[in-house]
C-alpha positions as CSV (number, residue, x, y, z in Angstrom):
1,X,78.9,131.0,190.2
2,X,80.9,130.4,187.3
3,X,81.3,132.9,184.5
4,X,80.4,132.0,180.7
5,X,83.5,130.4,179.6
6,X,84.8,129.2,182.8
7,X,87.1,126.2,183.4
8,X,84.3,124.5,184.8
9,X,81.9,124.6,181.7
10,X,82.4,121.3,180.2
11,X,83.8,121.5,176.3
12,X,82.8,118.8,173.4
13,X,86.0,118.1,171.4
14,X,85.3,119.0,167.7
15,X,84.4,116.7,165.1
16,X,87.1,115.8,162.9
17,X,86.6,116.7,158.8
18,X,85.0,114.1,156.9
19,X,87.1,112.6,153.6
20,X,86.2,114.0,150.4
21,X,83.6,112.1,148.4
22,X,85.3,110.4,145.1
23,X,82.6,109.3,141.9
24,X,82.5,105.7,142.9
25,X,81.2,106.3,146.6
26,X,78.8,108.6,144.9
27,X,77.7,105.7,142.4
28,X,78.0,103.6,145.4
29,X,75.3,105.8,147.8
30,X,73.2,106.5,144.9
31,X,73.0,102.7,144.6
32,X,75.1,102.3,140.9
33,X,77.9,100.0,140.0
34,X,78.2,98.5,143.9
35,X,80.8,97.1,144.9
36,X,82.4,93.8,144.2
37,X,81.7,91.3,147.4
38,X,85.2,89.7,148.0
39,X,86.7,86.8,145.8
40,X,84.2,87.5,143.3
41,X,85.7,88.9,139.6
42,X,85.3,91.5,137.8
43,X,83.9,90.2,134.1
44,X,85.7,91.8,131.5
45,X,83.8,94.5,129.2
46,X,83.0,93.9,125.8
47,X,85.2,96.6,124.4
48,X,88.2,94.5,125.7
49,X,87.1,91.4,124.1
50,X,86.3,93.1,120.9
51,X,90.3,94.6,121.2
52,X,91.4,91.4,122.3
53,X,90.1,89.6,119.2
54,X,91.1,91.9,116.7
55,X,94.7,91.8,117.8
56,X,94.2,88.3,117.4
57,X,92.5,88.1,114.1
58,X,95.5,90.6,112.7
59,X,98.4,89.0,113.8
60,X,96.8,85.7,112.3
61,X,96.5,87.7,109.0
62,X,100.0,89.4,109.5
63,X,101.3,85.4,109.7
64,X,100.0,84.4,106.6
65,X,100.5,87.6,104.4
66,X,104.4,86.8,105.5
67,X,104.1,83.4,104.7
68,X,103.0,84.3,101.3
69,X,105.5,87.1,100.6
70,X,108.1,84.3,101.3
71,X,106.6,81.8,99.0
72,X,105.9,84.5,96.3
73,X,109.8,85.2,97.0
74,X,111.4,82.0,96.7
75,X,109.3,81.5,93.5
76,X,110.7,84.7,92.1
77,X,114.6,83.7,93.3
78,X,114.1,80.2,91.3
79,X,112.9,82.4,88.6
80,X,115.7,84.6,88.8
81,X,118.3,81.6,88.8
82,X,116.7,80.4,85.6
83,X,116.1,83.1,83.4
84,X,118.0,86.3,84.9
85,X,114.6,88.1,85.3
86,X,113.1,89.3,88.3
87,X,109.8,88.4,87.4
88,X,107.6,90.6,90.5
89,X,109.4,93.5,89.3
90,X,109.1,93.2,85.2
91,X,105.1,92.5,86.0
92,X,105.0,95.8,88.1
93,X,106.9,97.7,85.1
94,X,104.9,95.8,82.4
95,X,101.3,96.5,83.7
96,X,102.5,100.5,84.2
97,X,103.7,100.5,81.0
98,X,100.3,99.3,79.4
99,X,98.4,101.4,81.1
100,X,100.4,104.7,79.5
101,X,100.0,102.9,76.1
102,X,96.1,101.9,76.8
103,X,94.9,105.0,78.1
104,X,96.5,106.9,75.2
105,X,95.5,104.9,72.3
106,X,91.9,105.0,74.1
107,X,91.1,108.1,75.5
108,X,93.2,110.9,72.6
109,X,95.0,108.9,69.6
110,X,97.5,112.0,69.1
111,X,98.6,111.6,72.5
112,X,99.7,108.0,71.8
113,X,101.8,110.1,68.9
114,X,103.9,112.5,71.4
115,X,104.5,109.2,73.6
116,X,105.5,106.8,70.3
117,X,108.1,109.8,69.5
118,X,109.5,110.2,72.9
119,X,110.1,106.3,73.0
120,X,111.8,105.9,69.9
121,X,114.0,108.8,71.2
122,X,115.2,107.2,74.5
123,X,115.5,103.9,71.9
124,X,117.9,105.7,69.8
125,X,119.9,106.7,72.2
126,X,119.8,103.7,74.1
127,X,121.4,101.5,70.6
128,X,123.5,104.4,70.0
129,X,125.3,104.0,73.3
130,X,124.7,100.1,72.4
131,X,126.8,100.4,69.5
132,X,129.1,102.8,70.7
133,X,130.4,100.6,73.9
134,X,130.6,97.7,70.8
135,X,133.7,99.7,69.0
136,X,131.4,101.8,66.5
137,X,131.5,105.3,65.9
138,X,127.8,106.5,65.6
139,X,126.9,110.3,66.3
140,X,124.3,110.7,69.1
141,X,122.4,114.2,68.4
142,X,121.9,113.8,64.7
143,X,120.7,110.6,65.1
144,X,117.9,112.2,68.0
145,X,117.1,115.3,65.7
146,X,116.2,113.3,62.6
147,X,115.0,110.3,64.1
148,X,112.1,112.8,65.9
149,X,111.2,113.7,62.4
150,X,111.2,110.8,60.9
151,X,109.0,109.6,63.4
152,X,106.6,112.1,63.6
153,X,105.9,112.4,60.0
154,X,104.4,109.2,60.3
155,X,101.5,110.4,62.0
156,X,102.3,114.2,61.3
157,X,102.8,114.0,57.1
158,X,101.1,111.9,54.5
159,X,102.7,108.4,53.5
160,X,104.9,109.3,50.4
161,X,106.4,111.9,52.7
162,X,107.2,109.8,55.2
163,X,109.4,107.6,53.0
164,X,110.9,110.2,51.3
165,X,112.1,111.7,54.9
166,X,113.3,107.8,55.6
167,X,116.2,108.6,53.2
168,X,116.8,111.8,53.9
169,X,117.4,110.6,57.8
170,X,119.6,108.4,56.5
171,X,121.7,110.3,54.2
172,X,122.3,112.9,56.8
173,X,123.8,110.6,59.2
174,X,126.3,108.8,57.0
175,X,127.3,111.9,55.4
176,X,127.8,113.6,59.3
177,X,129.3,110.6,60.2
178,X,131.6,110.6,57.2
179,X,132.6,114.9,57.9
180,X,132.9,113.5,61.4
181,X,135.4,111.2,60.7
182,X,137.6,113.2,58.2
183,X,137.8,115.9,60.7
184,X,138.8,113.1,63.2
185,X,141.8,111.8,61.3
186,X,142.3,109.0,63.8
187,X,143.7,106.5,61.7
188,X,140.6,104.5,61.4
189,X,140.6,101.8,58.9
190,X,138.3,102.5,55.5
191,X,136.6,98.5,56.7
192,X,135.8,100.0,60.0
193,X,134.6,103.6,59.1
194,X,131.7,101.9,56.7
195,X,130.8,100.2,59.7
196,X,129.9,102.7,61.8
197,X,128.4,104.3,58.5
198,X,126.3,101.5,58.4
199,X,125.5,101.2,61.8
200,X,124.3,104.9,61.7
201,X,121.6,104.4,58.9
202,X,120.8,100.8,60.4
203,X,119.5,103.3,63.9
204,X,117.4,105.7,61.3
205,X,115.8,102.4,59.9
206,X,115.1,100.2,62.8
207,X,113.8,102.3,65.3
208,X,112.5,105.6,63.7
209,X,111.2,104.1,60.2
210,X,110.0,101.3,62.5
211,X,108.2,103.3,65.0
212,X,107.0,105.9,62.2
213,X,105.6,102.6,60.2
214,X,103.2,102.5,64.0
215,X,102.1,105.9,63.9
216,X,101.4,105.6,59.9
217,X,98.7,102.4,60.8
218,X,98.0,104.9,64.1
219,X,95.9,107.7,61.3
220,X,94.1,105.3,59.6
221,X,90.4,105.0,60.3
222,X,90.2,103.1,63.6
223,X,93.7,102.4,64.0
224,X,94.3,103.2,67.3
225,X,92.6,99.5,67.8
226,X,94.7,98.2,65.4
227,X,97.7,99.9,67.0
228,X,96.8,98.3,70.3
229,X,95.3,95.4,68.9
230,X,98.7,94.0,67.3
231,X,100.3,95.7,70.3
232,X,98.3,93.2,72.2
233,X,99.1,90.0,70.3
234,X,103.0,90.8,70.2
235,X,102.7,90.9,74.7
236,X,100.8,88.0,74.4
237,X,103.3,86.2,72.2
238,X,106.0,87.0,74.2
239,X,104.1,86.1,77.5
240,X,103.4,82.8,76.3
241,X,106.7,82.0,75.3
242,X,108.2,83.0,78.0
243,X,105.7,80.6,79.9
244,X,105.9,77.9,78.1
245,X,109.5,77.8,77.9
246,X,110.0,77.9,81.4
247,X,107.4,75.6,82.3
248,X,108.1,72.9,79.4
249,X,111.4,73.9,78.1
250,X,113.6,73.9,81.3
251,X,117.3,72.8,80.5
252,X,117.0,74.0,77.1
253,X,115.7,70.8,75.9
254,X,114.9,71.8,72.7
255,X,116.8,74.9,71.8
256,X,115.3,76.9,68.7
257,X,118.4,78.9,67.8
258,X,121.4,77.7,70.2
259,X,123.8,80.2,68.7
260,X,122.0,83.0,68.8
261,X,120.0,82.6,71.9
262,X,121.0,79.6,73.7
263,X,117.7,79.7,75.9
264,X,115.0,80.2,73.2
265,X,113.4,76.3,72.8
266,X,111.0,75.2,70.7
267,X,108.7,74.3,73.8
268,X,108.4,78.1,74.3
269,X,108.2,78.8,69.9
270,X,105.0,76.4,70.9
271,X,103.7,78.3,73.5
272,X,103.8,81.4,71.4
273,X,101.8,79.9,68.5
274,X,98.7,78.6,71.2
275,X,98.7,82.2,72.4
276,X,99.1,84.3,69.1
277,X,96.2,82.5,67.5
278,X,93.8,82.5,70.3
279,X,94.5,86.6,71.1
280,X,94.3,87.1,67.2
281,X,91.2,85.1,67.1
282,X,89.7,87.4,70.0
283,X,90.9,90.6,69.0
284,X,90.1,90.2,65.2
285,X,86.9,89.2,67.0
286,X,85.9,91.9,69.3
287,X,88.3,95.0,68.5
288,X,89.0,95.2,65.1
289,X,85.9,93.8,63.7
290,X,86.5,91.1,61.1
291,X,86.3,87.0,61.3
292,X,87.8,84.9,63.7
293,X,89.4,83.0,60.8
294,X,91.1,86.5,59.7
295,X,92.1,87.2,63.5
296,X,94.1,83.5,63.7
297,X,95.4,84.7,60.1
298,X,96.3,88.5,62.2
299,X,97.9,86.1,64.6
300,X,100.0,83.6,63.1
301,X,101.5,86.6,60.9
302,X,102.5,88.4,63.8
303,X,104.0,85.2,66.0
304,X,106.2,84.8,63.1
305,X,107.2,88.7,62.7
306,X,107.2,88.7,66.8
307,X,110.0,85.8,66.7
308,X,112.0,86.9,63.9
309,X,112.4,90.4,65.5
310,X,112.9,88.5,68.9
311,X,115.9,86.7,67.7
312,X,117.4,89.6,65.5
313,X,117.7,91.7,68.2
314,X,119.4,88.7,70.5
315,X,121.8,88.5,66.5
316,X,123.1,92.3,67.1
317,X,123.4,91.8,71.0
318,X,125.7,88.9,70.7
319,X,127.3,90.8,67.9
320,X,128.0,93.7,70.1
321,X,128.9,91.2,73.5
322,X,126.2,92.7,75.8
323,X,123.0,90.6,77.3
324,X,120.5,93.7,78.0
325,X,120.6,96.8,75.6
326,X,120.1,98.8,79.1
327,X,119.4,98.6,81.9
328,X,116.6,101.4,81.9
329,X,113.5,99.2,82.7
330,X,113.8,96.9,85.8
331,X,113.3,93.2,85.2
332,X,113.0,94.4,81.6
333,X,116.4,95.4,80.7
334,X,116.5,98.2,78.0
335,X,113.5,99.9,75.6
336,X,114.8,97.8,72.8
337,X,114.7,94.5,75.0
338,X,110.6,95.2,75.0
339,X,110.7,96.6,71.5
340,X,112.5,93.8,69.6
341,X,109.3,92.1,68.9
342,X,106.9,95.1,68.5
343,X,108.7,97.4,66.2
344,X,109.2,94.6,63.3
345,X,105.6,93.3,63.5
346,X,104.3,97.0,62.8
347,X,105.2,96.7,59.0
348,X,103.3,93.8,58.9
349,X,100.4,94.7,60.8
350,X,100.1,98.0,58.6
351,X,99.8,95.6,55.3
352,X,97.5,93.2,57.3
353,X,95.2,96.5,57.7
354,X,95.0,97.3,54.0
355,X,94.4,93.4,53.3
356,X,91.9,92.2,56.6
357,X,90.1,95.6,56.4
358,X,87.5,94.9,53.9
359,X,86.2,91.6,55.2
360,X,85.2,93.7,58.7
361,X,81.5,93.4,57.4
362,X,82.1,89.5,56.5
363,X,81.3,88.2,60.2
């Protein structure tokens, strides 16, 4: 007999462990997602086509937004070769521009005021540095403390005042200029010393009297829409101009005033009529309230003011042997390069007030 255990019991070899079950042969034994039979494909999902598409669909649109920017590029590089502007970059500037000036005048008239002063400031002291690097002697902090007056007393102080601070402004800064240059004993010649006397008063009257003549038409009743309403005719003129000069005018085919700006043509002088008279037909229409026949008169005055101021300005710049007063405002050149046009025309759109405001109940 054999005990329990014996070599002679037979033994049954033990079963080996069984692989651990992954998700799929789960899915598989619960009858999901079987598997493929062989050389059959797997279809793709429709997440992958949707990808798939899309990075199709963008670089499509990434091809033709370059294509563009190279176009709008070459454009701007003729441009450049023909007029010395870079005309994406002086839009971009521009429309910023305007929309500190618009906002102002719209939303709180005062605070068109405290911008008008500060501009005039950075003007004066962009011409004094003008004149300055042209050979005259012009002092820069008396010009900045009684141009800032003179300015705000347009808006600040009543009209009589104003004028009365004009030569005030001016007397201070000849006779600081004329101290200046006795304390100085340089040698300079009596010819040149009333130069820069002369120079110094001309600053005080172009661009503070000027820009205090805004903010005078600024207090009147309504005349922040006159303010941006002859604001709005001067771009316009100048816009137009520049159009139709470089679209009609190329070569200089007809220049207006070859000596004293060589690329100024009648072709553009043309363009800047069309659009004075049809944005002073509008906005006499629409903003300022009186007839469209006072709004082309409100227009032709100001092309004419617009282009006189245009071609002074290019007069003192030739004078002084510089092509941009600055070079503060890209594509624009200086302050003075944008205010040329506007800070003449303001005298006359202050009279054109007092004359075109009574017929605002004639339309």
């Amino acid at each position: 007999m054999s005990t329990p255990g014996g070599d002679d019991e037979p033994r049954i070899p033990p079963r080996p462990p069984l692989p651990p079950r992954t998700r799929s042969d789960q899915r598989q034994r619960a009858g999901e997602n079987p598997p493929p039979s062989s050389g059959e494909s797997v279809p793709p999902r429709t997440g992958d086509n949707l990808h798939a598409q899309w990075q199709a669909r963008k670089a499509e649109i990434e091809t033709h937004v370059s294509h563009a920017r190279d176009q709008i590029d070459q454009a701007n590089e003729r441009i450049i070769q023909r007029t010395g502007r870079n005309l994406v970059l002086a839009v971009g500037v521009g429309l910023l521009f305007g929309a500190v000036v618009v906002s102002s005048l719209v939303l709180a008239k005062w605070s068109f005021a405290l911008i008008a002063v500060a501009i005039v400031e950075l003007a004066i002291w962009e011409l004094v540095l003008a004149l300055r690097a042209g050979g005259r002697k012009v002092d820069l902090w008396p010009q900045l403390v009684v141009g800032a007056a003179l300015v705000a007393g347009g808006y600040f102080a009543d009209p009589w005042l104003t004028w009365v601070m004009l030569f005030v402004a001016v007397f201070a800064v000849v006779v600081w200029r004329t101290f200046g240059q006795m304390v100085a004993r340089d040698g300079r010649i009596y010819g040149d010393v009333l130069t820069d006397v002369l120079a110094g008063g001309f600053v005080q009257v172009y661009v503070a009297f000027l820009g205090a003549i805004i903010l005078m038409l600024l207090r009147q009743p309504r005349g922040e829409w006159w303010v941006l309403g002859f604001i709005i005719v001067v771009v316009v003129t100048d816009t137009a101009a520049y159009a139709s000069g470089l679209l009609f005018g190329r070569g200089g085919r007809h220049p207006m005033a070859p000596r004293v700006s060589p690329k100024k043509t009648w072709e553009g002088f043309a363009g800047a009529v069309v659009g004075s008279l049809a944005a002073g037909a509008l906005i006499g229409q629409f903003m300022l309230e009186i007839p469209w026949w006072a709004g082309l008169i409100f227009g032709a005055v100001l092309v004419a003011s617009a282009t006189l101021g245009d071609l002074g300005e290019s007069l003192l710049k030739r004078d002084l042997g510089i092509k941009d007063m600055s070079s503060w405002l890209p594509g624009h050149g200086g302050l003075l390069d944008r205010l040329d046009s506007i800070l003449p025309s303001s005298v006359f759109a202050l009279a054109l007030f007092h004359i075109l405001t009574p017929l605002a109940g004639a339309r």
